[in-house]
C-alpha positions in Angstrom: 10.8 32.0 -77.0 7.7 30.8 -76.2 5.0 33.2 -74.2 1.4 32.0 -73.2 -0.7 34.4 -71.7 -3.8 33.6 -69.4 -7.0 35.4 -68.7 -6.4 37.6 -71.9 -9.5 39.8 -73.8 -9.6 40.3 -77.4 -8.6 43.8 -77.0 -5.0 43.1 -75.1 -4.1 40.5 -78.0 -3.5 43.2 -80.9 -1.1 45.2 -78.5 0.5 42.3 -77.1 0.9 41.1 -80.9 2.1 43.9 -82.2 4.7 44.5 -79.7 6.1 41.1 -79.0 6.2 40.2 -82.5 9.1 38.1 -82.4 8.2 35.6 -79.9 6.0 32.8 -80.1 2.8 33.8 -78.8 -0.3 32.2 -77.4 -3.6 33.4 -75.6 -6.2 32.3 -73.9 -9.2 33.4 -72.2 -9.6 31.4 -69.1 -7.2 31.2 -66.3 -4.7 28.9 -65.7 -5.0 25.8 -63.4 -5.0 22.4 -62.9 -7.1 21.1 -65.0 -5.4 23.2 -68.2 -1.7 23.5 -67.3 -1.0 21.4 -70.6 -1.5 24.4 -72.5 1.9 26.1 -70.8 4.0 23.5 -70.8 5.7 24.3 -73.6 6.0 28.3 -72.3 9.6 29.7 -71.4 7.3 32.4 -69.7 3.8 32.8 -68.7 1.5 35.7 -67.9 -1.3 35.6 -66.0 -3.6 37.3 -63.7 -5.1 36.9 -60.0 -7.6 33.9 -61.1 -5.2 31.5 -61.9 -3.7 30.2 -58.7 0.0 29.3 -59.7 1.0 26.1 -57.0 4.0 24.4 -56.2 2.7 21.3 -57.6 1.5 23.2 -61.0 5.0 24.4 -61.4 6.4 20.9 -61.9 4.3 20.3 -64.8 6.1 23.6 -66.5 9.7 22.2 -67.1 10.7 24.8 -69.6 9.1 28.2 -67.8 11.8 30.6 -66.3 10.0 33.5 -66.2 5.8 33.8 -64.5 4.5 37.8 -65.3 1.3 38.5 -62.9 0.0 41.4 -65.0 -1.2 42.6 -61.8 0.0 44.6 -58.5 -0.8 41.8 -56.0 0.9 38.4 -56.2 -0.8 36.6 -53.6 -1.9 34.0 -56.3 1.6 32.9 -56.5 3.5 30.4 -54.8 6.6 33.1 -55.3 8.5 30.8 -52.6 8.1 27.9 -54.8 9.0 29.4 -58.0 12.8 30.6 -56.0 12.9 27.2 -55.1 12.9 26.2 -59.4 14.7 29.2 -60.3 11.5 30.8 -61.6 11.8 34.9 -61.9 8.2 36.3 -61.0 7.6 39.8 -62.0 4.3 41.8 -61.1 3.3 45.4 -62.3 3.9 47.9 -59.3 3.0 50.8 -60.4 0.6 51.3 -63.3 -3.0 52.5 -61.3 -2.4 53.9 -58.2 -4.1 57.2 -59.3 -7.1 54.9 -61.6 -7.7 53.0 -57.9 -7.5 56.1 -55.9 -10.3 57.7 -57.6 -12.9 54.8 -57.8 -12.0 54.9 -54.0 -13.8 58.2 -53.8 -16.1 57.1 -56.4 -17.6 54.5 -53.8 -17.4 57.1 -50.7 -19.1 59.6 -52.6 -21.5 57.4 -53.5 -22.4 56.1 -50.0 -21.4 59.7 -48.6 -24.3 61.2 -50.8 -26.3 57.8 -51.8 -26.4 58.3 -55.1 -27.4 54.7 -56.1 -30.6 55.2 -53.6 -31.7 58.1 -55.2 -31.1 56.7 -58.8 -33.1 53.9 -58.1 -35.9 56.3 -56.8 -35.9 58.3 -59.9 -35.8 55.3 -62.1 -39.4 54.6 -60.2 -40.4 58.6 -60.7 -39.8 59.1 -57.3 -38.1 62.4 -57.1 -39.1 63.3 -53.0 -36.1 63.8 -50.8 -37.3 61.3 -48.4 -34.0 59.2 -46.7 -31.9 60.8 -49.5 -30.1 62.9 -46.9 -26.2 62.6 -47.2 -23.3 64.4 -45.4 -20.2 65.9 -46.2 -16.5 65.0 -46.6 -15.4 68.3 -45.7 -13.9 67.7 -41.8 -14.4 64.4 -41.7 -11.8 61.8 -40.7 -10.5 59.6 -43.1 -8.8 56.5 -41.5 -6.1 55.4 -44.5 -4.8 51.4 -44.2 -2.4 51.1 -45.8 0.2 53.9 -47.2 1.9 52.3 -50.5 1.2 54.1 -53.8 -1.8 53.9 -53.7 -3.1 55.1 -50.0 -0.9 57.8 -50.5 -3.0 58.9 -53.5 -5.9 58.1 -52.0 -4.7 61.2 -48.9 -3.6 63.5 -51.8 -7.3 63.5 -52.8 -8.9 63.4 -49.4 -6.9 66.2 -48.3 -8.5 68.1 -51.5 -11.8 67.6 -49.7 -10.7 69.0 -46.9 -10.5 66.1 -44.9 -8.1 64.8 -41.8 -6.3 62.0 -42.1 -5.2 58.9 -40.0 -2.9 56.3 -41.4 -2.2 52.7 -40.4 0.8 51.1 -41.6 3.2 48.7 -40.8 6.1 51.0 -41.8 5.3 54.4 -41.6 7.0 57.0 -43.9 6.9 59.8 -41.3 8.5 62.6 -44.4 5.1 62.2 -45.9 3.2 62.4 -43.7 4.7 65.9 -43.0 4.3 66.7 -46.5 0.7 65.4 -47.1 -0.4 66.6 -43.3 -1.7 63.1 -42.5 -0.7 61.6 -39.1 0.0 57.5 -38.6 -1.6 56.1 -35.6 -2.3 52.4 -34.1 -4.7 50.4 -35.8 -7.3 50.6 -32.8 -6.9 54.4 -32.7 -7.6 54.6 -36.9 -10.7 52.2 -36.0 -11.8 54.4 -33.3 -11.4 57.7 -34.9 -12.3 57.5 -38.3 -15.8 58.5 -40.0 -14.9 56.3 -43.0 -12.1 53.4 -43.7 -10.5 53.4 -46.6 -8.2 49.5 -47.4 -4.7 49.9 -49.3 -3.3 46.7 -47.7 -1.5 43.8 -49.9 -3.3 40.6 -49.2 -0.6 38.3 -47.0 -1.0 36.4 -43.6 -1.1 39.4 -41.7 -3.8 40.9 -43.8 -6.0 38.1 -43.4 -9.1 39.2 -42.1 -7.8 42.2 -41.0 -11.3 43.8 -40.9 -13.0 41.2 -39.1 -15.5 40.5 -35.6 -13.2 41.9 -32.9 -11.9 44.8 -34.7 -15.1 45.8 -36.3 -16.6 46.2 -32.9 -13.6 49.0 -32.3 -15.3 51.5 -35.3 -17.1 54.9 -34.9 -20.8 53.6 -34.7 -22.2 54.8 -38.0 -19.1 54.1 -40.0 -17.9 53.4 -43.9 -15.7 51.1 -44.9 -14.3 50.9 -48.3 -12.3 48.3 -49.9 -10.6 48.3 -53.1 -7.8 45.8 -52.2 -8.7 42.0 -51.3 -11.5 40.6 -50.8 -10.2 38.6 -47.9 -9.1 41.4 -45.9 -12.5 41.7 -44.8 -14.5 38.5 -43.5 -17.5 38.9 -45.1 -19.9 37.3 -42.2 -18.7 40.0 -39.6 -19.0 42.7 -42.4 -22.7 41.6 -43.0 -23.1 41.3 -39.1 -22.2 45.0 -38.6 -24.0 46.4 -41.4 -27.2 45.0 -40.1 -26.5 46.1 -36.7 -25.6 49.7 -38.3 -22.5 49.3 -36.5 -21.3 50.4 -40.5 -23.6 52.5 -42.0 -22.3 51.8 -45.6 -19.8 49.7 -47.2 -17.9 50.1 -50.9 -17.1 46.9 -52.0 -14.9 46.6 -55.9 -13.5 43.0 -53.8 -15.7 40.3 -52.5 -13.9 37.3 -50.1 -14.0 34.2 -52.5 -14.5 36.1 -55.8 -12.9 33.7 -58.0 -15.9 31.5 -56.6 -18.0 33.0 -58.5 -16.6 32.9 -61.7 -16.2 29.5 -61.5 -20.7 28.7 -60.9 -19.6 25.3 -59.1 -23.3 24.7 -57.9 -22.2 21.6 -55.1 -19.2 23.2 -54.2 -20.6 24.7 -50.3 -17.9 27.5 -50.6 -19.4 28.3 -53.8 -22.9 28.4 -52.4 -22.0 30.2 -49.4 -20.3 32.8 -51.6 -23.5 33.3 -53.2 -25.2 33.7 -50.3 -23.2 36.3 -48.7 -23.1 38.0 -52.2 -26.6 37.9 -52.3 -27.3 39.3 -49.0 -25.0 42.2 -49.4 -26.5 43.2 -53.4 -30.0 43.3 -51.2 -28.6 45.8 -48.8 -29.6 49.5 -50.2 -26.8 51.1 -48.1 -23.7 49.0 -49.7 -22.0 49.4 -53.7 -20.8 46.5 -55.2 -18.6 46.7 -58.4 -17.1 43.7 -60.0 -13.2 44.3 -59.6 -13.0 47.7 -61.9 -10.7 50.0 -59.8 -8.1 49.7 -61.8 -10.0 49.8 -65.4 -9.7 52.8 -67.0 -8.3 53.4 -70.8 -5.6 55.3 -69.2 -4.1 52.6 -66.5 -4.8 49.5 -68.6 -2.3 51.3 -71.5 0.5 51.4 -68.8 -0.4 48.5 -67.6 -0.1 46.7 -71.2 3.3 48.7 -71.5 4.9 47.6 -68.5 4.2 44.0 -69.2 5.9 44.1 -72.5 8.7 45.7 -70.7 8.7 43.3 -68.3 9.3 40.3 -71.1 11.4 42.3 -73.4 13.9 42.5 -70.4 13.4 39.6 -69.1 14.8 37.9 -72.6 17.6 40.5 -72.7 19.1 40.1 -69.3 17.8 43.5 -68.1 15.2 42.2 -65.2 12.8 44.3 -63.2 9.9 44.3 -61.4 11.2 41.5 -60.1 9.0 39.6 -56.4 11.2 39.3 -54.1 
């Protein structure tokens, strides 16, 4: 059994090595595309994560694969569809962070919510005045929740130890919990409209395209945050910069940019590339938005599940015993 893994650090090898010692094993560091696919064709199974874009026409350079592992909760980088077509089982990781994500969520509100980045940067300059450091608290505010899978869910848990309300959005509500967590689901226009700061738990699909975008910006609370820690392209980034500069948002955390795997890629004549950068560029120069590069989910704690649920993943794969199976 052969088993390449893409998009791998030094540090997952050992484990991955150590555990799957009886399979045929090989690694590498950049993700899988087009221009590398040679290097799986020989794979029974392949692992990868949410930089390599897995086609339809990729697949039918990979005659021998039967099994594609995203060691990731999204699988939006997947042509799922396709791989049913070839009898390809693709397995994710549901459940390994929900609590890691959750709290870099309120990492970036507190942030904003007390600007804590503004007033580092003013120290770093020996500027210890209180001017424009002013923040507000949490305590009675409404948070506006998009999004109630694992993770939104954790996400409430934690507001509602701050003392906060909470309004969910959600194509299908689980009305038990929200008894239990006292949160209440409302329309999507009535979360815009209500909310002192927007938190994003959505999957990235067709529906969740833009979701945050010109026409439903202009619903928000004047003065609003908006946080995302799901997909980038839930958000278009031109209406997000348009309403920051407006003040129409007063803040936004950002751990996912629209077009990220753009930047990895330093393409300097590709215009999406350029216009990534841009956009990137504009929003680092803004003093009242946080930018980290895709770490919601890295902690020691949720990358060790997350290591073990992908060997579990294979190792029951091979034996006959699937799960986490896309469907």
């Amino acid at each position: 059994m052969h088993i390449a893994f893409f998009e791998v650090k030094a540090w997952e090898k050992d484990f991955l090595k150590e555990k799957l010692k009886k399979y045929q094993l090989t690694f590498f560091t950049e993700p899988l595309s087009e221009k590398n696919i040679v290097k799986a064709k020989q794979a029974d199974i392949v692992s990868v994560l949410i930089y390599s874009h897995i086609t339809d026409h990729m697949l039918s350079s990979l005659p021998k694969l039967k099994m594609l592992l995203t060691r990731s909760t999204g699988y939006d980088h997947i042509d799922v569809a396709a791989c049913r077509k070839r009898g390809i089982t693709v397995c994710n990781i549901p459940s390994y962070g929900e609590s890691t994500v959750a709290e870099h969520t309120f990492a970036l509100i507190l942030a904003l919510s007390r600007k804590i980045t503004k007033a580092y940067a003013q120290s770093l300059n020996n500027d210890f005045s209180l001017e424009g450091l002013q923040g507000f608290d949490l305590k009675e505010k409404t948070l506006g929740v998009m999004g109630t899978g694992r993770i939104g869910l954790e996400v409430i848990r934690i507001a509602k130890g701050f003392g906060m309300n909470v309004l969910a959005y959600d194509m299908y509500p689980q009305e038990n919990l929200a008894q239990t967590l006292d949160f209440h689901y409302c329309s999507l226009d009535q979360l815009l409209k209500n909310s002192d700061i927007i938190t994003l738990h959505v999957p990235y699909n067709k529906e969740t395209h833009h979701l945050i975008n010109k026409n439903t910006l202009q619903k928000v609370k004047r003065g609003d945050l908006l946080i995302n820690t799901a997909r980038g392209a839930v958000v278009d980034t031109e209406a997000l910069i348009t309403a920051l500069r407006s003040g129409r948002l007063a803040g936004a955390g950002l751990d996912v940019l629209e077009g990220e795997e753009c930047l990895k890629e330093e393409n300097h004549s590709d215009k999406k590339y350029l216009k990534k950068i841009k956009q990137l560029k504009t929003l680092l120069g803004m003093d009242n938005v946080i930018i980290t590069p895709h770490i919601a989910f890295y902690s020691k704690e949720a990358v060790e599940r997350r290591l073990q649920v992908i060997v579990e993943n294979i190792v029951g794969f091979i034996a006959g015993r699937e799960q986490n199976v896309v469907k």
